[in-house]
N, C-alpha and C positions, 0 to 999 in steps of 0.2 A: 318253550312257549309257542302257540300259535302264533304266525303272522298275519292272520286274520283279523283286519281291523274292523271294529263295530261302524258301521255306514256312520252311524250320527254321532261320531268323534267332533267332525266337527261343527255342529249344530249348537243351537243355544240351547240350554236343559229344558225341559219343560214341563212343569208337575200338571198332574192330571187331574189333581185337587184344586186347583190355582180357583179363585176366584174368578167371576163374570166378568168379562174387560169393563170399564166403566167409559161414559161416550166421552173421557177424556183419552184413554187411552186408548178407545176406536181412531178419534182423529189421529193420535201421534202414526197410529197403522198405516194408518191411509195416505199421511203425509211421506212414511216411507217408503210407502211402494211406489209414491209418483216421484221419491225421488233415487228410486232406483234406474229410473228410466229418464230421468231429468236432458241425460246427452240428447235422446230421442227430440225433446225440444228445442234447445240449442240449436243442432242442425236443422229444423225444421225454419228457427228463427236466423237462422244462415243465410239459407235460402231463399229466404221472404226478404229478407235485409238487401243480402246482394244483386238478388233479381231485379229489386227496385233502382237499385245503385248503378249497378251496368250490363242490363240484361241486357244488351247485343253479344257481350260477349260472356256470362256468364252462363246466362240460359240455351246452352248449347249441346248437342252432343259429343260436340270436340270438348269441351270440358269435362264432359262426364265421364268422356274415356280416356282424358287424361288422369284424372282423380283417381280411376278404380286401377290403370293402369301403374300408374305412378307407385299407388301406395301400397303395391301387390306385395313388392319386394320389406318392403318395412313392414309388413303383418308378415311376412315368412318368419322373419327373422322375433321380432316380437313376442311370437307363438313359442320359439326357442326362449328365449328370455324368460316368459313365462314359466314354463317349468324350474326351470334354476329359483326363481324368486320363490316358485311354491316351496322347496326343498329349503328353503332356508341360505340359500346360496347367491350372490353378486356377482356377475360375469363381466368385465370390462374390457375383456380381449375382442368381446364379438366386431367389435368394426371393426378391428383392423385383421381380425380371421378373415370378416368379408373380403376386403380388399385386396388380401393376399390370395384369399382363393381364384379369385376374377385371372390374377396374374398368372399363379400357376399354373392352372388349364389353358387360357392363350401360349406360355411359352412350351409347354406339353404340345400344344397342338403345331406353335409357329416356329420353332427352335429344334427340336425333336423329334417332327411328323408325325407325334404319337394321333392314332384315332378318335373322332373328338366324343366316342362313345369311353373310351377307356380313357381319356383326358378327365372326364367328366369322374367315373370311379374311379382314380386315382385322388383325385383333386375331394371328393369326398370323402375320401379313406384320411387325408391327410387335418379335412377340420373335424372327424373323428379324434383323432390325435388329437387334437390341440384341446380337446375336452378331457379327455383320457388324463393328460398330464396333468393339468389343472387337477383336476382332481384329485391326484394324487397327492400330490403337496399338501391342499385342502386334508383329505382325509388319514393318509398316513401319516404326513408330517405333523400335521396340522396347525399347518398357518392359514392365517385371517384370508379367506374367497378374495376378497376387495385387495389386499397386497398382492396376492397370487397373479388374479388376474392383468393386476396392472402390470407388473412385471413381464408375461404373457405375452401384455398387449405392445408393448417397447421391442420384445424379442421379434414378436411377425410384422414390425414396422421395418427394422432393422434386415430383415429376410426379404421384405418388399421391397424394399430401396437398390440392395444387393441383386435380384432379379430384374431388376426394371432399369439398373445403372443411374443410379438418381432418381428415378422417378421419371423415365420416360414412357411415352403409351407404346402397348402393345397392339398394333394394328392388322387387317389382312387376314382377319378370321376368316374358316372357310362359312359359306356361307347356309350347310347342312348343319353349324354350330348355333348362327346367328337365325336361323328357322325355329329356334326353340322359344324364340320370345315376340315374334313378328306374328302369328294371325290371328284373327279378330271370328272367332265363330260365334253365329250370329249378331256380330257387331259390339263381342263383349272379347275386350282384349286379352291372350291364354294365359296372361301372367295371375290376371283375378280369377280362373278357374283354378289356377296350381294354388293360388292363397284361399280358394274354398277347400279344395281337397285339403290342405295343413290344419285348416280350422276345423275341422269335421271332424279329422283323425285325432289333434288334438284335445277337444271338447268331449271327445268319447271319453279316450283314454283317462284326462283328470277328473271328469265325472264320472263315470259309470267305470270303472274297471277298480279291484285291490292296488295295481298298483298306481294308480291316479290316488286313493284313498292313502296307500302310505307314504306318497312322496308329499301330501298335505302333511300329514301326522309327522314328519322330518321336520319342513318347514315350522311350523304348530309348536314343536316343541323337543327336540332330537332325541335331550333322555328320558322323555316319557317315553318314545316311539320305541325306544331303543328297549326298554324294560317293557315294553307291552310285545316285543317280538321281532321289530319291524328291521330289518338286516338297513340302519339309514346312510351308511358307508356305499351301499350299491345303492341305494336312492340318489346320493349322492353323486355321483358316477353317473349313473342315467341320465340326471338334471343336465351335467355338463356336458355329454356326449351330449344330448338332445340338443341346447345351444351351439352346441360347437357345428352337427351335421349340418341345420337349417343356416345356420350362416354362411358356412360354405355354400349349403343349396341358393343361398341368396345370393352369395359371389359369382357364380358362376351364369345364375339367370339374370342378373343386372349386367357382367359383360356381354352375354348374347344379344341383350336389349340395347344397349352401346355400340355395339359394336365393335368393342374394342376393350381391351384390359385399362382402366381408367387405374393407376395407384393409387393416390389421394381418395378415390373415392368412396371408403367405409368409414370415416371419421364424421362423416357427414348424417351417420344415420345414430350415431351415437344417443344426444339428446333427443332424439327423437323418438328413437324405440322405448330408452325410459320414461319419457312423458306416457304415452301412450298407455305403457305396462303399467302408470301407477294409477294415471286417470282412468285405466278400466276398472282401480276396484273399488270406486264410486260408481259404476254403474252395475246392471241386471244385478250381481251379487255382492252387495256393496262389502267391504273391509276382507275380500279375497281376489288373487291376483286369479282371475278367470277368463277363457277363451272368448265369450261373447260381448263381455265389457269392455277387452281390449281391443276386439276388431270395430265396436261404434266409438272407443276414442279415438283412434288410427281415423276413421273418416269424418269424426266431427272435426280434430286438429288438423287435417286435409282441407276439409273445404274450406276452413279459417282461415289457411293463409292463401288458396288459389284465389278468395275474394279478393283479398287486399292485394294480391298481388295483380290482379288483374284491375282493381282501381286503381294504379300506379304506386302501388309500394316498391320498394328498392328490392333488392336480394334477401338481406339481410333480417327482412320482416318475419322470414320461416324461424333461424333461430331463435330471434325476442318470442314471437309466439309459441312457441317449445317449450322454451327457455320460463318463462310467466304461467303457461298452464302445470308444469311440474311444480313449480313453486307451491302454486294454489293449490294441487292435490295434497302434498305432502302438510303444507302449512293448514291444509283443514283438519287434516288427521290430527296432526301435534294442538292446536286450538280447543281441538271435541277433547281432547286427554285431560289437558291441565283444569277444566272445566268440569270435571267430572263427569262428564254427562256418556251416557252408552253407547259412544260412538264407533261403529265395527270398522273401520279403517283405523283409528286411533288405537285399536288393540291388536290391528293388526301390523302399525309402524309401530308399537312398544316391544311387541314380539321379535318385530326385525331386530329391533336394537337402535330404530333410527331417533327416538325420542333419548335425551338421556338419562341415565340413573335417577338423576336430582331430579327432573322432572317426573318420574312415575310417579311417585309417592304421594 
């Protein structure tokens, strides 16, 4: 069979005889397209909110380029996430691949003298690998993504540890390393240029390309894909590689941006990246995990916690707010299902698997 998928696999059907819309189901239209973009307001009411709250210091450009800079690294990584989640696939190694890649390239560079140009491809060859395996387990063995990974994810904890001698920093990068995350052209920091380029490339790819279409069609439904042509064993594979590179890509531009090989520090992007991944598919294309939803929830849940955090919230405010916007994504899709109502995030947590059995019916 061809592996040529029909564009509008996955589209809603739509007869061509259908009746008139009636002005009831004009409005329910209109209700959805505003709230496809509903993030759009949110952060508009963010900033109307917080400005009033503590504009000396929120309405700044020091905050705007900490926001775009900060969260450059969590849409790299994200944008990886993203694909896995479209394929049908859970990746739970990705923070501590970050974390581990951060190390490995510092102790390549500090330990080794290796070049911090070939530190860099080395160190991305290696969270290649860690996608590579993942997936195979996944797809030859075939065990459950979600075990895989976490297992995965305990093994590059236990690598990091072993590297780092308990978890010490890697310091004394040279400073041709630490150039890769330090300038600001025209006053917009390189880390949010490198998080456009990811979203550009990725946004093509899952939209406009075959294989953007049959790594949905994986996700979507494997043995349809699988009997319609679609090889979803190497969709597969690609999902993981794909997360596995950008996290390392993320490892390594968060130690340049540090300065320093931080251990502990990929656990911390954990909750975060999943928030993000699920609150984007409430936006632009709502009940699909897509590139442009996820980079406005990446900065709506940004600017929500640099508010409070700069009205005197503790540390600890980034997780709860993670932690409470995931909740609410997921717990609106599971609400729209048991309701019956046509909710395309709800058919799209059924499809994962994450509503269960007793509840679809």
């Amino acid at each position: 069979m061809s592996e040529v998928l029909d564009p509008t696999l996955f589209a809603d059907r739509r007869d061509d005889d259908a009746p008139a819309p009636t002005p009831r189901s004009s409005r329910r239209a209109g209700a959805a397209q505003l709230g496809r973009f509903s993030g759009v307001y949110v952060l508009v009411a963010f900033i109307i909110a917080y400005g009033i709250w503590v504009p000396k210091t929120f309405l700044t450009t020091t905050t705007l380029q900490s926001i775009i800079g900060d969260q450059a690294v969590t849409g790299i990584v994200t944008i990886g996430l993203v694909f896995a989640l479209s394929a049908g696939a859970f990746d739970l190694s990705f923070a501590n691949n970050l974390g581990l890649s951060g190390v490995i390239c510092a102790d390549l560079m500090l330990n080794h003298q290796v070049n911090p140009a070939l530190a860099i491809v080395i160190t991305l060859a290696c969270g290649l690998l860690v996608g590579a395996v993942n997936a195979f387990f996944v797809v030859r063995v075939g065990v459950n993504s979600i075990v895989v990974t976490l297992g995965m994810s305990s093994v590059l904890s236990a690598l990091n540890s072993k590297l780092t001698n308990g978890g010490q920093y890697l310091t004394g990068l040279p400073s041709s390393f630490t150039k890769l995350a330090s300038p600001k052209p025209w006053g917009v920091p390189v880390l949010a240029l490198y998080l456009l380029v990811a979203a550009v490339i990725g946004w093509y790819v899952l939209e406009h390309t075959p294989v953007g279409r049959r790594l949905q069609a994986t996700g979507a439904g494997a043995e349809a894909a699988r009997l319609a042509g679609v090889s979803t064993g190497r969709m597969t594979l690609l999902a993981f590689m794909v997360v596995g590179g950008l996290s390392s890509l993320a490892g390594i531009l968060v130690t340049a941006q540090v300065g320093a090989a931080t251990p502990d520090i990929g656990s911390g992007y954990l909750l975060a990246v999943f928030a993000a991944a699920y609150l984007g598919t409430t936006q632009i294309k709502p009940g699909r995990f897509n590139i442009g939803g996820t980079i406005l929830a990446i900065f709506l849940l940004a600017t929500g916690v640099k508010g409070l955090q700069l009205g005197g919230g503790q540390a600890w405010i980034t997780d709860a707010f993670n932690g409470v916007a995931l909740i609410l994504a997921v717990s609106l899709a599971t609400l729209g299902q048991r309701s019956g109502t046509a909710n395309p995030l709800a058919r799209l947590v059924r499809r994962r698997g994450a509503v269960p059995r007793s509840e679809q019916s």
